[in-house]
C-alpha positions as CSV (number, residue, x, y, z in Angstrom):
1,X,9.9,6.1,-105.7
2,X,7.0,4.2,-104.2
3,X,5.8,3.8,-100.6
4,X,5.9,0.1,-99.5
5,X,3.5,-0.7,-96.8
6,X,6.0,-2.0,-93.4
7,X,6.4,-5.8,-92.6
8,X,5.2,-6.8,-89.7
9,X,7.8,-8.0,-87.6
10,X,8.5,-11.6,-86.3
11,X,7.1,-13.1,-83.7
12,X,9.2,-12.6,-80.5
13,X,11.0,-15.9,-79.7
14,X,12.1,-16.4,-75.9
15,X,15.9,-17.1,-76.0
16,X,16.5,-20.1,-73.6
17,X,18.5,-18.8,-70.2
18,X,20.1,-20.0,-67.3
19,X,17.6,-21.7,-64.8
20,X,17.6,-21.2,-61.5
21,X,17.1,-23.8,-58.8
22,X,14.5,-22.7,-56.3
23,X,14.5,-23.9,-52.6
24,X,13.9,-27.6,-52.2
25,X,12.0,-29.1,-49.1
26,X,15.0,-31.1,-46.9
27,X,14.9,-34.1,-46.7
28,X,14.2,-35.9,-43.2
29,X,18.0,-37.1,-42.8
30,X,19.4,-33.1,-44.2
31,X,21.0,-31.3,-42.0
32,X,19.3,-28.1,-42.6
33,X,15.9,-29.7,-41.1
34,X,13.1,-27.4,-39.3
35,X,14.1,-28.4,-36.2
36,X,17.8,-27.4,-36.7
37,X,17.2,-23.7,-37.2
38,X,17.6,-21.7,-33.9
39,X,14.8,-19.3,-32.7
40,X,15.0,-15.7,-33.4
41,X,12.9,-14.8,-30.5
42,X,13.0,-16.6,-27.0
43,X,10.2,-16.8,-25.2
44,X,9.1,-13.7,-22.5
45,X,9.8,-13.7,-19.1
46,X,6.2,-14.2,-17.4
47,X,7.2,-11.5,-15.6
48,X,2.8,-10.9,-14.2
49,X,2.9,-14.4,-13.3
50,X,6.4,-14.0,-10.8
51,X,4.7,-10.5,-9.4
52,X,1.1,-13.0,-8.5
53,X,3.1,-15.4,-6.5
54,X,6.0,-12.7,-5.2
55,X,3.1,-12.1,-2.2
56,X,2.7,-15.1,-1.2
57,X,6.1,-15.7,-0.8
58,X,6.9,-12.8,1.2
59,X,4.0,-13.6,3.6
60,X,5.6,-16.7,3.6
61,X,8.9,-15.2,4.9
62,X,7.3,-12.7,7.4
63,X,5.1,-15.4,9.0
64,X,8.4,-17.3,9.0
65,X,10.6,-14.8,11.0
66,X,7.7,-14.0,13.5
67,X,6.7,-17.6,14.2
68,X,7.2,-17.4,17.3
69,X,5.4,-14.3,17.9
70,X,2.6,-15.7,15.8
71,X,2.2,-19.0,18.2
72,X,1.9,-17.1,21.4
73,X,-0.5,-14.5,19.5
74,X,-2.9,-17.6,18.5
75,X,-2.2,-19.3,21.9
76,X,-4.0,-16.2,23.3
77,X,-7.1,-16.3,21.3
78,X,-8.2,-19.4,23.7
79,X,-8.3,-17.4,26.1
80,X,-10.3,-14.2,25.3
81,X,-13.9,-13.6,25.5
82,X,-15.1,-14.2,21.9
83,X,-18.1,-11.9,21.4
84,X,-15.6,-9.0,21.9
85,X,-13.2,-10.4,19.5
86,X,-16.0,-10.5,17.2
87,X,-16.7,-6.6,17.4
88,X,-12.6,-6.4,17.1
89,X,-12.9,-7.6,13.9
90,X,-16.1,-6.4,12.7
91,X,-14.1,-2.6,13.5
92,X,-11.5,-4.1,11.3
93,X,-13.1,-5.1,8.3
94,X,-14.4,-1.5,8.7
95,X,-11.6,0.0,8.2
96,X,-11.3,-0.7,4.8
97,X,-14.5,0.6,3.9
98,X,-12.9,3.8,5.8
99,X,-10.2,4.1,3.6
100,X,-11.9,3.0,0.4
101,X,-14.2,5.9,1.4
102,X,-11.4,8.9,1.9
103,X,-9.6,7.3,-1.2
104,X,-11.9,8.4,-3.4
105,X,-12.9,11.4,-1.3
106,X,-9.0,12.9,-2.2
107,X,-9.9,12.7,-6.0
108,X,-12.4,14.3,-7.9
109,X,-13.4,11.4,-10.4
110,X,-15.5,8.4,-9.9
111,X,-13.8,5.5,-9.1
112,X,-15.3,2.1,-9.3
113,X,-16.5,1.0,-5.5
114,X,-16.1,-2.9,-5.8
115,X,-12.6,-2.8,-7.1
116,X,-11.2,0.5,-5.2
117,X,-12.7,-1.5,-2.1
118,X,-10.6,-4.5,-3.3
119,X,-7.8,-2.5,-3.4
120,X,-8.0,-1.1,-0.1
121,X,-7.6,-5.2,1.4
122,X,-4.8,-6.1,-1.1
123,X,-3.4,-2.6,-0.4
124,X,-3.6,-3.6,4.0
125,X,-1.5,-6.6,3.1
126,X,1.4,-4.7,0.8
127,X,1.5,-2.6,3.3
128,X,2.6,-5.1,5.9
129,X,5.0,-6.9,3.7
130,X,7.0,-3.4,2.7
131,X,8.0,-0.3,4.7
132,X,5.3,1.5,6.5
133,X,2.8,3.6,3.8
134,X,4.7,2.5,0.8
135,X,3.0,-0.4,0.2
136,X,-0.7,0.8,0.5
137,X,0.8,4.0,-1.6
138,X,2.4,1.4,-4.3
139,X,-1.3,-0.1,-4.6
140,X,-3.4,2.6,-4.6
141,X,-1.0,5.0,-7.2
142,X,-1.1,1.8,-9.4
143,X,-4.5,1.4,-9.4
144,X,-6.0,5.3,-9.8
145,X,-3.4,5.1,-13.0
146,X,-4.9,2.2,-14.2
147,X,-8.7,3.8,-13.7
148,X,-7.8,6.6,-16.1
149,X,-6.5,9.3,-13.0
150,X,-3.2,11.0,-14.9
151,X,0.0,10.4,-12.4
152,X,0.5,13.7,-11.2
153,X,-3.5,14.0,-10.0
154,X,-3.0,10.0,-8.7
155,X,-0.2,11.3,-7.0
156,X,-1.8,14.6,-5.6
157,X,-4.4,11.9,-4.6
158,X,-2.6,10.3,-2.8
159,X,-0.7,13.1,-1.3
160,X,-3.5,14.8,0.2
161,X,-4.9,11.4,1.6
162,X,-1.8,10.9,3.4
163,X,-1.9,14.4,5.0
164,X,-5.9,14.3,6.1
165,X,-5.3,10.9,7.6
166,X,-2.2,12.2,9.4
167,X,-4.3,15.6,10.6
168,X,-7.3,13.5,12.3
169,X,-5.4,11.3,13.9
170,X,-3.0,13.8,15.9
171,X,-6.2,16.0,15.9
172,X,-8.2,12.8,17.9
173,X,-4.9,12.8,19.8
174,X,-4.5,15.7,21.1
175,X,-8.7,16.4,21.2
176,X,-8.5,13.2,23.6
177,X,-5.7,14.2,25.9
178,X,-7.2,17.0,26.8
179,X,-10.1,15.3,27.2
180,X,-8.5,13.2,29.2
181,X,-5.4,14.3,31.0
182,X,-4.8,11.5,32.7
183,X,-5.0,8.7,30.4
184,X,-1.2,8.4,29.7
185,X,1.6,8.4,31.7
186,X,3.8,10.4,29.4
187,X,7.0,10.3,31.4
188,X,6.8,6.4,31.2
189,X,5.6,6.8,27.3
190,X,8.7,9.5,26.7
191,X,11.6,9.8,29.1
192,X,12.8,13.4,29.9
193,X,16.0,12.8,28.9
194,X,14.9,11.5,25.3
195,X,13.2,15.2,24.8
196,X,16.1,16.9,23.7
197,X,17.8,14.4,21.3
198,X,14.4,13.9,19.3
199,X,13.8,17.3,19.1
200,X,17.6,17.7,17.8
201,X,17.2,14.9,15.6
202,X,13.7,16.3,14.0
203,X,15.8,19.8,13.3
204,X,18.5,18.1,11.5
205,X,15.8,16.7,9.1
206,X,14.1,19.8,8.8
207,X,17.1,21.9,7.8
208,X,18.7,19.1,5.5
209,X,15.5,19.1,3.6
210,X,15.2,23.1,3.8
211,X,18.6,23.2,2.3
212,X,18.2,20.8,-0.5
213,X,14.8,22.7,-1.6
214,X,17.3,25.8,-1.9
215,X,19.8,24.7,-3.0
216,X,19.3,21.9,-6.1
217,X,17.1,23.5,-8.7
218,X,16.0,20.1,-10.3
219,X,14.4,19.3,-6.8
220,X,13.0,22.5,-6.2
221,X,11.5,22.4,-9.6
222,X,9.6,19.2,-9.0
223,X,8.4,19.9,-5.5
224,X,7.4,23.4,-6.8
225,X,5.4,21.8,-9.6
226,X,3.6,18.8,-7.2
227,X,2.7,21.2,-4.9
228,X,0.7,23.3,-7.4
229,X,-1.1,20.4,-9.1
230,X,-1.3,19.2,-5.6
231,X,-3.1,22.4,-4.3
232,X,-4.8,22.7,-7.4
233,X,-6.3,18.9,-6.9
234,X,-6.8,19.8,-3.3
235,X,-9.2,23.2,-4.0
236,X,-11.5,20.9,-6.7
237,X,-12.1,18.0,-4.1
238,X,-13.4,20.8,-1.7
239,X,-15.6,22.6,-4.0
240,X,-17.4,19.1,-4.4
241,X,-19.2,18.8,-0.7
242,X,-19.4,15.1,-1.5
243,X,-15.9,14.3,-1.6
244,X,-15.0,16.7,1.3
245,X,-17.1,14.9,3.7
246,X,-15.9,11.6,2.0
247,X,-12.3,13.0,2.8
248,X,-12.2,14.1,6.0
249,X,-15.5,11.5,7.4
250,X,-13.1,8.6,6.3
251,X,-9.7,9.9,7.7
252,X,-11.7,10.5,11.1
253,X,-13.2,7.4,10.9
254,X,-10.0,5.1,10.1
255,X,-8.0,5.6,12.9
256,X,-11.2,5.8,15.3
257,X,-11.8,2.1,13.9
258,X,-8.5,0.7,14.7
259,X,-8.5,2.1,18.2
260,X,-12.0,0.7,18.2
261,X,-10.8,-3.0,17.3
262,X,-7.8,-2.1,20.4
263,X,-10.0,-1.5,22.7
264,X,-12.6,-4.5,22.4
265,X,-9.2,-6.7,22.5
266,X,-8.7,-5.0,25.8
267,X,-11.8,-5.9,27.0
268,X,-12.0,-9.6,25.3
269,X,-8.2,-9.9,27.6
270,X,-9.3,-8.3,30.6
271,X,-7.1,-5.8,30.5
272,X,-7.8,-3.2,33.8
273,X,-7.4,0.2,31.5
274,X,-10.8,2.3,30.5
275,X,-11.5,1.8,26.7
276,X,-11.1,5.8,26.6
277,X,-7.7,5.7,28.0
278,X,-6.7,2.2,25.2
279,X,-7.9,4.6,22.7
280,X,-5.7,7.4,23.7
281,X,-3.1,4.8,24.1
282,X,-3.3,3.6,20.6
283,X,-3.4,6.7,19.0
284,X,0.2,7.9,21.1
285,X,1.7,4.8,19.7
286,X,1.1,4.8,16.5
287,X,1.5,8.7,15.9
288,X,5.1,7.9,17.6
289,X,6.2,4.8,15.4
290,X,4.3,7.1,11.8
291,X,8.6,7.6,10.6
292,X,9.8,4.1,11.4
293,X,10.7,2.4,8.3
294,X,9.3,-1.1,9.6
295,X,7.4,-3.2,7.1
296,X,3.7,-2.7,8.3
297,X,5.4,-1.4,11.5
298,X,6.1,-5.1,12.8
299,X,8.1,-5.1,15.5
300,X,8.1,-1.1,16.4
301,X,4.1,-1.0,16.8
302,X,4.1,-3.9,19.0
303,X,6.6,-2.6,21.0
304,X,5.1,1.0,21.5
305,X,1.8,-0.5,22.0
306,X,3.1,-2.5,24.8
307,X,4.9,0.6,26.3
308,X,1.3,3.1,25.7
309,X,-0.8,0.2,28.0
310,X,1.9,0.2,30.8
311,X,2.0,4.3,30.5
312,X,-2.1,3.6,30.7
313,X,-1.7,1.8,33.8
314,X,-2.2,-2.1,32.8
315,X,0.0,-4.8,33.6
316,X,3.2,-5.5,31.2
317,X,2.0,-9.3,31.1
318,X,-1.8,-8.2,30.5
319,X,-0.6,-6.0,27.8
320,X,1.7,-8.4,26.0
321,X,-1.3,-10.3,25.3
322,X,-3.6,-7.9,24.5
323,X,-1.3,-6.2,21.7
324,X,-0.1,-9.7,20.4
325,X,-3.7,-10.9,20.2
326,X,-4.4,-7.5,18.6
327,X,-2.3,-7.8,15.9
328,X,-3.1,-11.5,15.5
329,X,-6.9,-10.7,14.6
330,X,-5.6,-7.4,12.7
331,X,-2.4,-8.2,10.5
332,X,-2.0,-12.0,10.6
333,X,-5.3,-13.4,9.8
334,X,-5.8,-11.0,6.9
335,X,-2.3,-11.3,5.4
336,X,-3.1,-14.3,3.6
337,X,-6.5,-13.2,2.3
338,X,-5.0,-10.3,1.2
339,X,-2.0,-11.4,-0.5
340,X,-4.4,-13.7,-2.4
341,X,-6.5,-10.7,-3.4
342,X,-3.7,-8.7,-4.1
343,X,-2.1,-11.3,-6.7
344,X,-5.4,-11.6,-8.1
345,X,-5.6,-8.2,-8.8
346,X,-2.1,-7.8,-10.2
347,X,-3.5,-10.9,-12.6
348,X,-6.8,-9.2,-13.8
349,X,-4.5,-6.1,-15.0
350,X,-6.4,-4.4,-12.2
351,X,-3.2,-2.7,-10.6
């Protein structure tokens, strides 16, 4: 038996199989055409485009429901002594830089001047479009966020600017009645019998609050927490001698400002009241309308402005004009401006 060397196989034939159509183009009359098949994903909502113009049309609204305030506010600018309009709203456009300033005294990192002063002008116009503070607070949260500032320091931030601002300006209060005893009539500004029910009312709140903080863990959790990041944000701005003076010089400074700007519209009108005793006016009303939930305090600030230069001893007609034209040259005028800048901003991805 003999080893026989292998043959080598066959060459592989390929077997002939089924074929399988592939996908043909349609044709221009086929129902299956491009244009036939529905879109998986429908277009986005220009949701930053809607928030740019949603200023503009709620200045649109405001200016429409106080139009008629607005024309007798403007039909007293003819009237006035321009130069001290002119320092009115030089003290005005001052304020921003106030509040630009104690902005970034409250935190401890550099923020960028040119746009955190931008801020501070859109922020003057949210403010007067939503309830008093939330606004500005809105702006200025959204903006520190986008600069990089975590949310619990932005809101610590924003926090402790609240509560300097709120210090110096019942400090400068109080500082100036005594000062001046006799700048306000306070029986006029506060009748006797409205002592008790205020004080009543602000007891209520305080207990309520007290007894939510006891009594729902969840919220005394989270107020426990802010406070500690807030006090802990709080001790590293004053460590820094910079951003305390920043801090506390602009919070001094901003409601100094605005009385300022009161004061020259006093004079401009011709109003028969000491500038000293308009400031201390100023600061009585605004410190009494701080909790009404007003947008930009329309309505209630005029009001109590109207009621502090009568309790000053000026003329209810005289002081009409004076806080109309006031709020003329220190809300209206900037409120388009600022809505422009404020849409801009909200385009840029600024805020």
């Amino acid at each position: 038996m003999t080893l026989t060397e292998p043959k080598p196989l066959p060459d592989a034939q390929v077997l002939p199989g089924p074929v399988f159509p592939g996908p043909t183009l349609s044709e221009p009359g086929d129902s299956m055409s491009c244009d036939s098949i529905p879109r998986r994903f429908p277009r986005r909502l220009p949701v930053r485009q809607i928030l740019c113009l949603l200023p503009l049309a709620l200045v649109a609204v405001v200016a429409v429901r106080h139009r008629s305030v607005l024309a007798e506010g403007f039909g007293h600018l003819t009237s006035a002594k321009w130069p001290w309009l002119l320092v009115a709203a030089a003290a005005t456009c001052l304020t921003w830089v106030a509040a630009a300033v104690t902005r970034q005294g409250a935190v401890v990192q550099r923020l960028p001047r040119r746009r955190l002063l931008a801020t501070q002008f859109a922020a003057g116009a949210a403010n007067h479009l939503l309830p008093t503070g939330l606004g500005a607070s809105a702006v200025n949260l959204r903006f520190m966020t986008v600069c990089g500032v975590p949310l619990a320091r932005s809101s610590s931030a924003l926090a402790l600017y609240m509560l300097a601002e709120s210090v110096a300006r019942v400090g400068l209060l109080l500082a100036l009645l005594i000062a001046f005893p006799d700048a306000l009539s306070t029986g006029e500004l506060l009748p006797d019998a409205a002592v008790g029910p205020l004080l009543l009312a602000v007891g209520g709140v305080v207990c309520v609050a007290m007894a939510v903080l006891l009594l729902v863990r969840r919220v005394r959790t989270a107020v426990f927490a802010f406070l500690r990041t807030a006090l802990g944000e709080a001790r590293s701005v004053h460590t820094r001698p910079a951003r305390a003076l920043a801090l506390w010089g602009g919070s001094f400074s901003f409601p100094l400002l605005q009385a300022s700007a009161f004061a020259a519209v006093g004079q401009a009108m011709g109003l028969p009241v000491p500038p000293l005793h308009m400031v201390v006016a100023y600061l009585a009303a605004t410190v009494a309308v701080a909790l009404v939930p007003t947008p930009g305090g329309i309505g209630s600030v005029e009001a109590a402005l109207i009621v502090a230069l009568v309790a000053a001893g000026g003329p209810a007609a005289v002081a009409t004009a004076v806080v109309l034209t006031y709020r003329v040259i220190t809300v209206w005028l900037p409120l388009l401006p600022g809505a422009l800048t404020l849409g801009a901003l909200l385009r840029l991805k600024m805020i």
